[in-house]
Structures are given as C-alpha cells and as structure tokens.
DSSP file (Angstrom, degrees, kcal/mol; ACC not computed):
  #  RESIDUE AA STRUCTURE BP1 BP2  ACC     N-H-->O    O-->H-N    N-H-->O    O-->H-N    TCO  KAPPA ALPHA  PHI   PSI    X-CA   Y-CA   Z-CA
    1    1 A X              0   0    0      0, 0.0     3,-0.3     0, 0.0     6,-0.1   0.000 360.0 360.0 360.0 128.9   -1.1  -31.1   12.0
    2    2 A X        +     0   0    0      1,-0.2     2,-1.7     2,-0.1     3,-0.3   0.928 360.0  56.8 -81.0 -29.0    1.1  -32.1   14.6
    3    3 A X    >>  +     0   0    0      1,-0.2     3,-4.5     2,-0.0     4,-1.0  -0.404  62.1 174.0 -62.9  48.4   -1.1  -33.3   17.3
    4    4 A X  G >4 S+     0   0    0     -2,-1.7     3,-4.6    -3,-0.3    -1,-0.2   0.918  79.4  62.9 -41.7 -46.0   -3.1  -36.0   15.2
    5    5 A X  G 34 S+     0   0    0      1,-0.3    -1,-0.3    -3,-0.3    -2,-0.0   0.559  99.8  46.0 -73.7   5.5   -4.6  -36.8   18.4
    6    6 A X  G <4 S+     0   0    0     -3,-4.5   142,-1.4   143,-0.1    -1,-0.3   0.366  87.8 122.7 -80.1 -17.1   -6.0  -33.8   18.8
    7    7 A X  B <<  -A  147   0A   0     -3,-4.6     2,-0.3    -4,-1.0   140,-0.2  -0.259  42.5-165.1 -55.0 142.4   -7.4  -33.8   15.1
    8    8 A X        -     0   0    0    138,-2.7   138,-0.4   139,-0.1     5,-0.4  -0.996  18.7 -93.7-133.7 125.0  -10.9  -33.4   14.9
    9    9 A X    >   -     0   0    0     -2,-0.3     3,-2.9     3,-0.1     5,-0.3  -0.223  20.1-119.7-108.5 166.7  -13.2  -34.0   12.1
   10   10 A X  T 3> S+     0   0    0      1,-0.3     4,-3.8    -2,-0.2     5,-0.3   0.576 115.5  57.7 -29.9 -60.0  -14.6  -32.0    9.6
   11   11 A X  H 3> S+     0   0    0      2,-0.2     4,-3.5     1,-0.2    -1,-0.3   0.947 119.0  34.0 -29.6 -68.0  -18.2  -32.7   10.8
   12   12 A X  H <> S+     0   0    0     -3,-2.9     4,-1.6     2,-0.2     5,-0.3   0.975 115.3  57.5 -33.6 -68.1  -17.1  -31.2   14.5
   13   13 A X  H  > S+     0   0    0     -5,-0.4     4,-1.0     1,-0.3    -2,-0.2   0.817 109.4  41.9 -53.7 -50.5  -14.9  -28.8   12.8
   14   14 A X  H  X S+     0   0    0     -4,-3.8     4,-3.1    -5,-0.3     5,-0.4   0.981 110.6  60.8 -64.8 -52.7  -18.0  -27.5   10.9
   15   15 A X  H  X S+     0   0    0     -4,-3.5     4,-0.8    -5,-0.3     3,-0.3   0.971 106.1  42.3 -50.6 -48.4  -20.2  -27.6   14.2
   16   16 A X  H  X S+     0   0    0     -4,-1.6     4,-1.2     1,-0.2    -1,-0.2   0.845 108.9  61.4 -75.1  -4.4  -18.0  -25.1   16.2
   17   17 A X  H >< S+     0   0    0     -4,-1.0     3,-1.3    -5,-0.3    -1,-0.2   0.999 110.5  47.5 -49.4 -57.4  -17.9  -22.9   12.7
   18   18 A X  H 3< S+     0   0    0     -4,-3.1    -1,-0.2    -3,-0.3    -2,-0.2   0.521 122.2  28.6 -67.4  -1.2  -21.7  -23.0   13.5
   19   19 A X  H 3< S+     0   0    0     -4,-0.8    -1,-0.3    -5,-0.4     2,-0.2   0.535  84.1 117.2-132.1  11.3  -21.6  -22.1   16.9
   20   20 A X    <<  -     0   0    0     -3,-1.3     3,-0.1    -4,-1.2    54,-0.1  -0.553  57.2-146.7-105.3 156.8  -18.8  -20.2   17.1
   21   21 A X  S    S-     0   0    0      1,-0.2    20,-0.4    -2,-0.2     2,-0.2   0.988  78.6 -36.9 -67.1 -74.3  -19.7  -15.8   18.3
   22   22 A X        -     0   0    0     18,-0.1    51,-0.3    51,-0.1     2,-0.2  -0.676  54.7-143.3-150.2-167.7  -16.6  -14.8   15.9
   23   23 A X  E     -B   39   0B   0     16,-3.2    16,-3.2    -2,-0.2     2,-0.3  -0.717  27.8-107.7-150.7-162.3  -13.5  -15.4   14.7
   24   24 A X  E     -BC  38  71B   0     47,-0.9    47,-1.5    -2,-0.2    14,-0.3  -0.942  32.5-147.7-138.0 122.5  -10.5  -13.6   13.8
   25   25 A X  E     -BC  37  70B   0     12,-1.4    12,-2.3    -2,-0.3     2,-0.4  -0.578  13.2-158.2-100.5 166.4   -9.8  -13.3    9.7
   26   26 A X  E     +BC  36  69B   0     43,-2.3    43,-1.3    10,-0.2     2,-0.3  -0.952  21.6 145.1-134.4 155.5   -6.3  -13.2    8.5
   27   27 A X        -     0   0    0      8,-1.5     8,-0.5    -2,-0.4     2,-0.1  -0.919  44.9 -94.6 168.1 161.5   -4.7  -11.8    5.1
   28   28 A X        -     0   0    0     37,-0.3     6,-0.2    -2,-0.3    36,-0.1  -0.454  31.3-129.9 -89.9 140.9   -1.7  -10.2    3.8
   29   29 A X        -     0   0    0      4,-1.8     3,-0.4    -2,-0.1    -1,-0.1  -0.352  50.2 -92.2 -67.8 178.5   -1.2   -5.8    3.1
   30   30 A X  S    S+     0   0    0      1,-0.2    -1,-0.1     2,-0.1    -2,-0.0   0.807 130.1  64.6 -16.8 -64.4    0.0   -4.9   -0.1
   31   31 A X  S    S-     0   0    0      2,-0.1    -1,-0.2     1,-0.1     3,-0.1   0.818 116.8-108.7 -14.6 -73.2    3.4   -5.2    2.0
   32   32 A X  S    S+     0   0    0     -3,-0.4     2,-0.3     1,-0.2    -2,-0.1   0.140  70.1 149.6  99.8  11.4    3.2   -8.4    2.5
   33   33 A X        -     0   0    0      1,-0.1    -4,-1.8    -5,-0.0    -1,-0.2  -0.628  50.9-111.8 -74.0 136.4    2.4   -8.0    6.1
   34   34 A X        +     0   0    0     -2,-0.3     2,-0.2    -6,-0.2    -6,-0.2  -0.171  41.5 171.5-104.5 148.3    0.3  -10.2    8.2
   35   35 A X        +     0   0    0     -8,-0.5    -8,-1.5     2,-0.1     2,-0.4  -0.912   6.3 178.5-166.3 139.9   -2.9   -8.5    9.2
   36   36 A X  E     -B   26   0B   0    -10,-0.2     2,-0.4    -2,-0.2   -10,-0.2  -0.973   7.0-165.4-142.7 145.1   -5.7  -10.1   11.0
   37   37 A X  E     -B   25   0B   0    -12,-2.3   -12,-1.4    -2,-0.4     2,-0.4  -0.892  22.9-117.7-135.5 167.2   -8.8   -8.6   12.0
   38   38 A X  E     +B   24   0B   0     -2,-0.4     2,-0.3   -14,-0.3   -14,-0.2  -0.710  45.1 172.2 -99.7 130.1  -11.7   -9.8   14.7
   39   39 A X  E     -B   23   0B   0    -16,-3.2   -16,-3.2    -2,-0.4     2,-0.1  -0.983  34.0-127.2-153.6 149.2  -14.9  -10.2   12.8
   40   40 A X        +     0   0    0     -2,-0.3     2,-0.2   -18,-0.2   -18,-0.1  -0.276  44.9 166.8 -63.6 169.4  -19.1  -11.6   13.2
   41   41 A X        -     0   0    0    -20,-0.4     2,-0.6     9,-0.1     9,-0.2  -0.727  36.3-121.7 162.7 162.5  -20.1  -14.0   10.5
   42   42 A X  E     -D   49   0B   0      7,-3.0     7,-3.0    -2,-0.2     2,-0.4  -0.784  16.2-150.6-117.9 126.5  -22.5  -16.6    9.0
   43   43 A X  E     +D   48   0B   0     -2,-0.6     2,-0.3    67,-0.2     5,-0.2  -0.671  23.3 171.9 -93.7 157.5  -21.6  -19.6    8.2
   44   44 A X  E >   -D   47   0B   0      3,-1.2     3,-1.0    -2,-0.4    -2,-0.0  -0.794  60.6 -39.2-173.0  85.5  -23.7  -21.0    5.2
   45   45 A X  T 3  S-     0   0    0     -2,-0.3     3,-0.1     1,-0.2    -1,-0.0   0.757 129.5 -26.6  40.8  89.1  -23.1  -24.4    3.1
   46   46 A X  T 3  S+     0   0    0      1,-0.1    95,-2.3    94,-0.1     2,-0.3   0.570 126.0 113.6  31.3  16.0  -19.1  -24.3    2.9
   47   47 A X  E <   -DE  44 140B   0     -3,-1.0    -3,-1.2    93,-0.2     2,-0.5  -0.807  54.7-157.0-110.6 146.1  -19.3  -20.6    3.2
   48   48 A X  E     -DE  43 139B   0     91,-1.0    91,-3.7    -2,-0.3     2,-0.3  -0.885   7.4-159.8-131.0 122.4  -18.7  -17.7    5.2
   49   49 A X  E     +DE  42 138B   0     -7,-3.0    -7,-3.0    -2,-0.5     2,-0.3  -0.713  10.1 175.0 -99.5 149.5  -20.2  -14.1    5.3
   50   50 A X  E     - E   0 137B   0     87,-1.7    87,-5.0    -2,-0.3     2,-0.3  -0.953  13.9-159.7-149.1 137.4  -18.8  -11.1    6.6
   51   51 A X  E     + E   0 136B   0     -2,-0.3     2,-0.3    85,-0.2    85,-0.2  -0.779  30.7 160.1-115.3 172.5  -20.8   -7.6    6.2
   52   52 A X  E     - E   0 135B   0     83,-2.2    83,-2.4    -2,-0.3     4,-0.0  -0.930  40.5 -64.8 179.1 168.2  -18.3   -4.8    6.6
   53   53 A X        -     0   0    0     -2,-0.3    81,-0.1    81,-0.2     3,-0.1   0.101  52.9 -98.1 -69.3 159.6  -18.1   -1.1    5.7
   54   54 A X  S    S-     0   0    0     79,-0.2     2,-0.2     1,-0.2    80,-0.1   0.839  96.6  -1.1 -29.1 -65.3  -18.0    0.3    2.3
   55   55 A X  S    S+     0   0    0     80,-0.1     2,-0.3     4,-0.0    -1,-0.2  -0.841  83.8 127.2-154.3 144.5  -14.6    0.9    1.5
   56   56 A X  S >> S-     0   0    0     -2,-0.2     4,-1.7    -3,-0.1     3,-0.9  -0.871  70.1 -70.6 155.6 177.1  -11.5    0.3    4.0
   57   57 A X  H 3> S+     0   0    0     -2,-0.3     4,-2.4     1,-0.3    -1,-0.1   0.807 122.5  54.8 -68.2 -54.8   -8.1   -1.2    4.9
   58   58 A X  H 3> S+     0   0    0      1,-0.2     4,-2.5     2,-0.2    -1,-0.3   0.867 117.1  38.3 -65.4 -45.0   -9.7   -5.2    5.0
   59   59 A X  H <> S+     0   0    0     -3,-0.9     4,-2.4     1,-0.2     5,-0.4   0.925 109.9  55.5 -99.9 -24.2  -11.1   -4.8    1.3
   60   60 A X  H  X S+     0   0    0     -4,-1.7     4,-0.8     2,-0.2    -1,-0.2   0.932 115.4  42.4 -49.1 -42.7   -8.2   -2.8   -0.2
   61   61 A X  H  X S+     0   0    0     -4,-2.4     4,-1.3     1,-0.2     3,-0.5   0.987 112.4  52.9 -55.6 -64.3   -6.0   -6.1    1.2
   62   62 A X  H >< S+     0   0    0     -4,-2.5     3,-0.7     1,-0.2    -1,-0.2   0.895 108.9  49.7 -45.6 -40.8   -8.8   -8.7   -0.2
   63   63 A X  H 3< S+     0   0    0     -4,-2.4    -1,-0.2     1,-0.2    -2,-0.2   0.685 114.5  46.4-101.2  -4.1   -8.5   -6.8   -4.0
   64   64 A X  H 3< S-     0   0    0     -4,-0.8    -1,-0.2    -3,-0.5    -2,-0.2   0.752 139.7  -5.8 -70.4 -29.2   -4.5   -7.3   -3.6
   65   65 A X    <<  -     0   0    0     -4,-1.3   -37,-0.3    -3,-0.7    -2,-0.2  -0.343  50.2-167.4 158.7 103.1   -5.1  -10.9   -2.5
   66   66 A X        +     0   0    0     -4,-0.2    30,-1.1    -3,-0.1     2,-1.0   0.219  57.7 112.6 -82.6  -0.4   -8.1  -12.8   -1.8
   67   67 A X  E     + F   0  95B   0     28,-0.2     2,-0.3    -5,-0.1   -39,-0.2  -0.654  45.3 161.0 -60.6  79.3   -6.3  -15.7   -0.1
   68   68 A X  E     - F   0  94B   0     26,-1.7    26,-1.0    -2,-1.0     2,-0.4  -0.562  33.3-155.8-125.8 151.2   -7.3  -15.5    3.4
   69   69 A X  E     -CF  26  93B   0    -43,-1.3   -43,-2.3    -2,-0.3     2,-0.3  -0.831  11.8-170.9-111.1 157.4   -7.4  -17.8    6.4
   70   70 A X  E     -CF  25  92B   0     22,-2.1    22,-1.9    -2,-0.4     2,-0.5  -0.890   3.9-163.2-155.1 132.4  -10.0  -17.1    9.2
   71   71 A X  E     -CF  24  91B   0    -47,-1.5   -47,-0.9    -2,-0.3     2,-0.7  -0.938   1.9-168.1-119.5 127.2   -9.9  -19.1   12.8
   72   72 A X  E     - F   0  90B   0     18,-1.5    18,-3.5    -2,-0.5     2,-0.9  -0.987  10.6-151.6-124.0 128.7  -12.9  -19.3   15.4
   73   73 A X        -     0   0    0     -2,-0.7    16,-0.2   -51,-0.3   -52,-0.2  -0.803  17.3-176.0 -82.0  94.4  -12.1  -20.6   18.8
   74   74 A X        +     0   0    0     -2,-0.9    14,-0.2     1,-0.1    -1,-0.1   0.224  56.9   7.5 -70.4-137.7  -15.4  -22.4   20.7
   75   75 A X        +     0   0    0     12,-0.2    13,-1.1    14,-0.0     2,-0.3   0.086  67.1 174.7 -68.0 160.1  -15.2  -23.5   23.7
   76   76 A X  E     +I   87   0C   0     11,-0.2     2,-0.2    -3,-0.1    11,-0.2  -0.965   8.4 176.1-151.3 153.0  -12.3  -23.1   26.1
   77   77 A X  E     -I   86   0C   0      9,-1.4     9,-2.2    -2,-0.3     2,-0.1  -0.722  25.9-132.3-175.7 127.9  -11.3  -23.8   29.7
   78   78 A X  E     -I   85   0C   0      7,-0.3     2,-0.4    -2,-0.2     7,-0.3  -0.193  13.9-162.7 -82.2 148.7   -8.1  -23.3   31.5
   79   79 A X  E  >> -I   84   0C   0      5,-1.7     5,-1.0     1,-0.1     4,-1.0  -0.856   7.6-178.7-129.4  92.6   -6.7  -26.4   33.7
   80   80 A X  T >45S+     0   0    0     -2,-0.4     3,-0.9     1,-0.2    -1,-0.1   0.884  73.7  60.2 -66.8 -36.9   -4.6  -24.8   35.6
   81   81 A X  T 345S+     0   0    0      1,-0.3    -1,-0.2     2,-0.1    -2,-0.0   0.875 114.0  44.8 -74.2 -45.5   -3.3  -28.4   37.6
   82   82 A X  T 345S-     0   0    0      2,-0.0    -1,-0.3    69,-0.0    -2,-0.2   0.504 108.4-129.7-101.5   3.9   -2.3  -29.5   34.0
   83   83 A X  T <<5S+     0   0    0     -4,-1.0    -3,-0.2    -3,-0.9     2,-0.2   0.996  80.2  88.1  88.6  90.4   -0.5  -26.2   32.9
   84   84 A X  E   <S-I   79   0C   0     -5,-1.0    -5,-1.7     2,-0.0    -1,-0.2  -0.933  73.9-122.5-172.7-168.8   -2.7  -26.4   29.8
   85   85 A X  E     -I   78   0C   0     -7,-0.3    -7,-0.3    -2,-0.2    64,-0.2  -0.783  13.8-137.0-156.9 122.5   -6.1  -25.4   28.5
   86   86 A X  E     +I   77   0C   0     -9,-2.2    -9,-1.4    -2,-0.2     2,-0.3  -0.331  50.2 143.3 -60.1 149.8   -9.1  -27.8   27.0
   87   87 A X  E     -IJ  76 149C   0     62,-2.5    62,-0.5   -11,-0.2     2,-0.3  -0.957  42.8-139.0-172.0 174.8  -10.3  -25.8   23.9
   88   88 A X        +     0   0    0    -13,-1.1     2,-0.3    -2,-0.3    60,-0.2  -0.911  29.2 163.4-133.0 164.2  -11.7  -26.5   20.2
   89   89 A X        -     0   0    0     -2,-0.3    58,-2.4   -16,-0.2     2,-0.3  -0.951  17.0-158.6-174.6 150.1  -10.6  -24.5   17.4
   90   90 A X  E     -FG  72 146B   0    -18,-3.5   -18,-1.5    -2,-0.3     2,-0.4  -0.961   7.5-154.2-146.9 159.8  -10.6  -24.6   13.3
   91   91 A X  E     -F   71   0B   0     54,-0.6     2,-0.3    -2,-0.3   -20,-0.2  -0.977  12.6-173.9-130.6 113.5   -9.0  -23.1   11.0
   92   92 A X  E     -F   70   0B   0    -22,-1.9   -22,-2.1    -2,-0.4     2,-0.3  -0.909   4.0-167.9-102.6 156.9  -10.4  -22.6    7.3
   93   93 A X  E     +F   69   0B   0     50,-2.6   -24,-0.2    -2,-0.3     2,-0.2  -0.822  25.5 140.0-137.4 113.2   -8.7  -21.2    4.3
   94   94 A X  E     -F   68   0B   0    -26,-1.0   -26,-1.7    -2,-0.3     2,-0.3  -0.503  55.5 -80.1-170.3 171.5  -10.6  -20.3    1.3
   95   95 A X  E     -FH  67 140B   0     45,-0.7    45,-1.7   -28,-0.2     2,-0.6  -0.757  44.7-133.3-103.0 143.4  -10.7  -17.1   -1.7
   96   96 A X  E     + H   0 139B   0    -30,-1.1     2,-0.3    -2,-0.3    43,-0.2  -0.954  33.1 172.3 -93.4  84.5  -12.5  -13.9   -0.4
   97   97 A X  E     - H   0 138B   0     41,-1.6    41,-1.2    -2,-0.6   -34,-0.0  -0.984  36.2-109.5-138.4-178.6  -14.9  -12.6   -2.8
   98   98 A X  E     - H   0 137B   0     -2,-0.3     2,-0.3    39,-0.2    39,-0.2  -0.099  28.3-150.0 -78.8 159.1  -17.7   -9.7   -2.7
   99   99 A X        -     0   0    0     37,-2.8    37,-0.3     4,-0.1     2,-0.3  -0.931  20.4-172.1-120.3 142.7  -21.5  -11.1   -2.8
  100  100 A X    >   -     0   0    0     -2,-0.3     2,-1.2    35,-0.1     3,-0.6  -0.963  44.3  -0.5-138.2 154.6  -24.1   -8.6   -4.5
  101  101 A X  T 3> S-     0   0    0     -2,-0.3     4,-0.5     1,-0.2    30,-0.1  -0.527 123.3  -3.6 109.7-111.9  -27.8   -8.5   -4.9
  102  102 A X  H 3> S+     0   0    0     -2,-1.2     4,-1.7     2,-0.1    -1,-0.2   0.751 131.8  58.4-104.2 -54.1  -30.1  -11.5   -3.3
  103  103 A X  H <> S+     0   0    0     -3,-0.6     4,-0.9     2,-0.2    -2,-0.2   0.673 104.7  44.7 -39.3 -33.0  -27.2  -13.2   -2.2
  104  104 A X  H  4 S+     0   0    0      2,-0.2     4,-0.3     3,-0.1    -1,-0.2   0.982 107.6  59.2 -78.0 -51.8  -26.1  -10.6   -0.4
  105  105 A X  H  X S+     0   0    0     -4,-0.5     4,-0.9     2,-0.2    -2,-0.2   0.684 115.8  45.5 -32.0 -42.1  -30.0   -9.9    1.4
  106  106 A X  H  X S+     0   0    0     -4,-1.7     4,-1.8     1,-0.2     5,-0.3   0.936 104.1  48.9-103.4 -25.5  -29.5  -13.3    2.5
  107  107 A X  H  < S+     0   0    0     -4,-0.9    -1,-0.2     2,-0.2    -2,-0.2   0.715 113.0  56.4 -52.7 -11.2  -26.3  -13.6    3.7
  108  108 A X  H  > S+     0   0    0     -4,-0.3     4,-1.2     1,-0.1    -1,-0.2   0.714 108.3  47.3 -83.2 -31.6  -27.4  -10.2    5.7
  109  109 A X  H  X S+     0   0    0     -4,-0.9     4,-1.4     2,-0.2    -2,-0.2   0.636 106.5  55.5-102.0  -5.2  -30.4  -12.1    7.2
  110  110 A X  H  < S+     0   0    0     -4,-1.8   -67,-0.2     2,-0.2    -1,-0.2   0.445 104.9  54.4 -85.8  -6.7  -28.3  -15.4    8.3
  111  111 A X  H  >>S+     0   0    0     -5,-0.3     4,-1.6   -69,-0.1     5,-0.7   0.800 117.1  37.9 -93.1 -26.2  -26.2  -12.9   10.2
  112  112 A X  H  X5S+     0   0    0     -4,-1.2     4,-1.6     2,-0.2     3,-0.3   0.984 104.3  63.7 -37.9 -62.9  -29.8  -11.7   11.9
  113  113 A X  H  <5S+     0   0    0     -4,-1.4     4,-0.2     1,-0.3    -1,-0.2   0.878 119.5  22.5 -52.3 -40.8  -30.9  -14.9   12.0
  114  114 A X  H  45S+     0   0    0      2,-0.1    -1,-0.3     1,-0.1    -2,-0.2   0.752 126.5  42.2-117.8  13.3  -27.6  -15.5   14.8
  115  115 A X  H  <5S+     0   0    0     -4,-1.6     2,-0.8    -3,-0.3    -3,-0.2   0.573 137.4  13.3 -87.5 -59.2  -26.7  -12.2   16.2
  116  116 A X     << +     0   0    0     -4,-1.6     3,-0.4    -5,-0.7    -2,-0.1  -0.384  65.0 149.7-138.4  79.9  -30.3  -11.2   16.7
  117  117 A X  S    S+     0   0    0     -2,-0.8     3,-0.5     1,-0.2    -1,-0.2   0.714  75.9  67.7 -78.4 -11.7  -32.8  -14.2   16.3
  118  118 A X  S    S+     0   0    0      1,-0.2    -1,-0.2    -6,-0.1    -2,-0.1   0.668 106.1  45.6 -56.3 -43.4  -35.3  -12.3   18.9
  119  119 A X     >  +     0   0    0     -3,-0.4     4,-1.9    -7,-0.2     5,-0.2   0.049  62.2 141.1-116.0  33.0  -35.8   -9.5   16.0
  120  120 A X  H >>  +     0   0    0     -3,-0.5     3,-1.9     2,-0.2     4,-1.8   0.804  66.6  43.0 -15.6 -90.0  -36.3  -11.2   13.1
  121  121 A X  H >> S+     0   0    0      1,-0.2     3,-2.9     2,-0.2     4,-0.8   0.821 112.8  50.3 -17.7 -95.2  -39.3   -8.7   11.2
  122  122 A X  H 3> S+     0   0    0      1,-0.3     4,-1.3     2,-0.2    -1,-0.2   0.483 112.5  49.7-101.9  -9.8  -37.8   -5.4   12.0
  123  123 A X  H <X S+     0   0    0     -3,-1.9     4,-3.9    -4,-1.9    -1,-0.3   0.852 105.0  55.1 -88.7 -12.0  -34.2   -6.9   10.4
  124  124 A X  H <X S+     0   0    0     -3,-2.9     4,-1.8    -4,-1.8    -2,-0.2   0.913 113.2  44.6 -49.7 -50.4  -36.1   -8.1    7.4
  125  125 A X  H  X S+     0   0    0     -4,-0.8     4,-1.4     1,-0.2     5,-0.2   0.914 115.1  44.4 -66.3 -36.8  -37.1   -4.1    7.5
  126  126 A X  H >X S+     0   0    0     -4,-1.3     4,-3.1     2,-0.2     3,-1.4   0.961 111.0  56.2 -78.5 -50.7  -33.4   -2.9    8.2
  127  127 A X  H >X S+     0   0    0     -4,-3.9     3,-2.1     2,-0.2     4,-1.6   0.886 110.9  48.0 -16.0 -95.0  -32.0   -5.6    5.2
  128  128 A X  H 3< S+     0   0    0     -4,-1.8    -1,-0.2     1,-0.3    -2,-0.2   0.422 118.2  34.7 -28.5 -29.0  -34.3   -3.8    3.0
  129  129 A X  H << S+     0   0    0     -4,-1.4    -1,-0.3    -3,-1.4    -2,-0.2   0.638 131.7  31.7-107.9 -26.5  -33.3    0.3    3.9
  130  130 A X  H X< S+     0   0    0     -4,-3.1     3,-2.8    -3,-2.1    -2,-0.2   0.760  80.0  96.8-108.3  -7.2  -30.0   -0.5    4.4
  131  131 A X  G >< S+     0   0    0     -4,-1.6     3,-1.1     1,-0.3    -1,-0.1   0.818  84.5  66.5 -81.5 -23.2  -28.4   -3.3    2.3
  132  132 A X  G 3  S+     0   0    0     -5,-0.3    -1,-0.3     1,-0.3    -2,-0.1   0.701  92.5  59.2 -71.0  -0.7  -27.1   -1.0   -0.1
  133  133 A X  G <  S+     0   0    0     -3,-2.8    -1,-0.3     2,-0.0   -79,-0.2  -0.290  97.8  65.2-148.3  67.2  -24.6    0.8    2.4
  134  134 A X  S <  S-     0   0    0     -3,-1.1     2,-0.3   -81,-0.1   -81,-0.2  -0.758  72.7-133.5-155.3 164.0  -22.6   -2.2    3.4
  135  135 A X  E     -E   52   0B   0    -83,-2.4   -83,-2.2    -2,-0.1     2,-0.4  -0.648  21.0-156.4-115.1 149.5  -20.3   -4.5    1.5
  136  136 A X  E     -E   51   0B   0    -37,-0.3   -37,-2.8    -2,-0.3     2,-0.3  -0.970  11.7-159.5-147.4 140.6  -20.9   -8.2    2.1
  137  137 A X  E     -EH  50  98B   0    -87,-5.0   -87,-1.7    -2,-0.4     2,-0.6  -0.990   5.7-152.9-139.5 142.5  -18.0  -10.8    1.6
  138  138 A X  E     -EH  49  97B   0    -41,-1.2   -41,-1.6    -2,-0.3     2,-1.4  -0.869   7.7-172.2-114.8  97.1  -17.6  -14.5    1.0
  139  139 A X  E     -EH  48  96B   0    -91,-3.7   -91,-1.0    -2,-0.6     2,-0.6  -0.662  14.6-151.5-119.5 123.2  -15.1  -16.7    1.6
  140  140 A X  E     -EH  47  95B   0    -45,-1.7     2,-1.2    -2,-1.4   -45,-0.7  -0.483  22.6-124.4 -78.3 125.8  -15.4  -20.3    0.2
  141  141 A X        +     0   0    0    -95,-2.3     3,-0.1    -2,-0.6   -47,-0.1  -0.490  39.3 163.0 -90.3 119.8  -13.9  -22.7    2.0
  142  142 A X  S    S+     0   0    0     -2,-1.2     2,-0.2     1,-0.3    -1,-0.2   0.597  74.3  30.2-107.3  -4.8  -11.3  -25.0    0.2
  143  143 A X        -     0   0    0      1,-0.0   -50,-2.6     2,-0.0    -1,-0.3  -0.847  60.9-177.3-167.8 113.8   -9.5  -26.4    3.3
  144  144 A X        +     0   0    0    -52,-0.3     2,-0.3    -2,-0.2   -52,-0.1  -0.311   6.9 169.4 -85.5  34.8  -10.9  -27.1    6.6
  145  145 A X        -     0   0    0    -55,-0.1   -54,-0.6    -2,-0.1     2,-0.5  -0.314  10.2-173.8 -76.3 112.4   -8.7  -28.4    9.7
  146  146 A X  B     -G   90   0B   0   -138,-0.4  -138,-2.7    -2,-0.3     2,-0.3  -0.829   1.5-173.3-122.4 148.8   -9.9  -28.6   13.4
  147  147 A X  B     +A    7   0A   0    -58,-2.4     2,-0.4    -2,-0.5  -140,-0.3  -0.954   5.2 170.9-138.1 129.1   -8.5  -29.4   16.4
  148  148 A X        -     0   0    0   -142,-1.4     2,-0.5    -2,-0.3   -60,-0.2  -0.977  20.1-146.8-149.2-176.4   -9.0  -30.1   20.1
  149  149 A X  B     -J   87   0C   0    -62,-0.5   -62,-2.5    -2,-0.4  -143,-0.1  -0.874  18.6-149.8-127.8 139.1   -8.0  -31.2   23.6
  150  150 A X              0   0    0     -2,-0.5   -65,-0.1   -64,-0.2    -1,-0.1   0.174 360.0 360.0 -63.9 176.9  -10.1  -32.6   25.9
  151  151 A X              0   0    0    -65,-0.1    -1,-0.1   -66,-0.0    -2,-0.0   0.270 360.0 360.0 -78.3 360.0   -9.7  -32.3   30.0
C-alpha cells in the first residue's frame, strides 16, 4: 500500500466487510480478461458467501480459476473544498469454492439474517423449498488490506 497513512487495520477492515450492502467481485475469463461483477454477501468467520444462479458466466470463470479478489466500499463522502473524498474500503483476496449441503442452508440464512432480518421464519421456509436451485460460493480469505481517509 502506498498510503501507509491511510492503512487501516484488519479489525476495521473486517468491520466495514460486516457492514458493508455489497461489493464488487473480481476474476479472470478463460481469456484472461478482467471481469468483475457487483454482488450481496455474508461475511462469516474469514469467509464470504455469495448465492448465485445455477450455472453461468461468474462460475464457468471460478472453475478456470478460483483466484478471485472482491472490494466493498463503506462509507463515503465527497469534500469538494479539498478536491478529494473521505471513504473506507478493503480489499480481500482469497480461493472461490462451491459450499453444499448444511453449510450452504446456513450461509443462505446469514444472507437473510442481513438483507432481510424483519423476515426471519418465512426465510427459514424459503431456505428449505428452495436451497436446491441456487449455487452458493465461498471465498476464504487469505489476504486482507484496508484503507481509509478521514475528512
């Protein structure tokens, strides 16, 4: 990082993980072309879950190469008098791989639990009729770095 004095640590860096709406995950085509996509997700003990379709473009890339980066931006505010913007932001980079089973049921109900903590019961019911037609994905986090600037 070039800005040590923006460096933030892991403990922070972990809070806006927890608090962040979404992020944006990033990984290579076949190609070798950069391809980054906007996604929800639950963060979980050095982990991250992402539910996603069946089959598609994002998991054909992940079973080419499961090296992925993923960046959530928290909070943000423009200073216009300093030509700048306060923000936080992290970056993790971690291996991608698919989660099946119980593991999956609960990674399905910690994305409930923060998209829609109001409906708890009736996502326990939706888990239960649906979990079998969506793919749920994991990425372990091997390298954390956060950074941000103050006003």
């Amino acid at each position: 990082m070039r800005r040590l004095d923006r460096k933030i640590s892991d403990d922070e860096a972990v809070e806006i993980l927890q608090k962040g709406e979404f992020g944006v995950l990033s990984m290579s085509s076949p190609n070798n072309e950069g391809y980054g996509i906007p996604l929800n997700y639950a963060f979980d003990n050095n982990k991250i879950y992402f539910h996603c379709a069946l089959e598609g473009s994002k998991l054909n890339y992940l079973k080419n190469n499961n090296k992925v980066s993923f960046c959530v931006v928290g909070r943000t505010e423009l200073l216009p008098s300093k030509f700048g913007t306060a923000y936080e932001s992290v970056i993790v980079s971690g291996i991608i791989t698919e989660v099946e089973e119980e593991e999956k049921k609960d990674a399905l109900l910690r994305i409930i639990e923060k998209y829609s903590s109001s409906h708890i019961p009736k996502g326990k019911k939706y888990i239960d009729k649906s979990h079998k037609d969506v793919n749920v994905i994991k990425l372990t986090i091997s390298l954390i770095s956060g950074k941000a600037r103050k006003k």
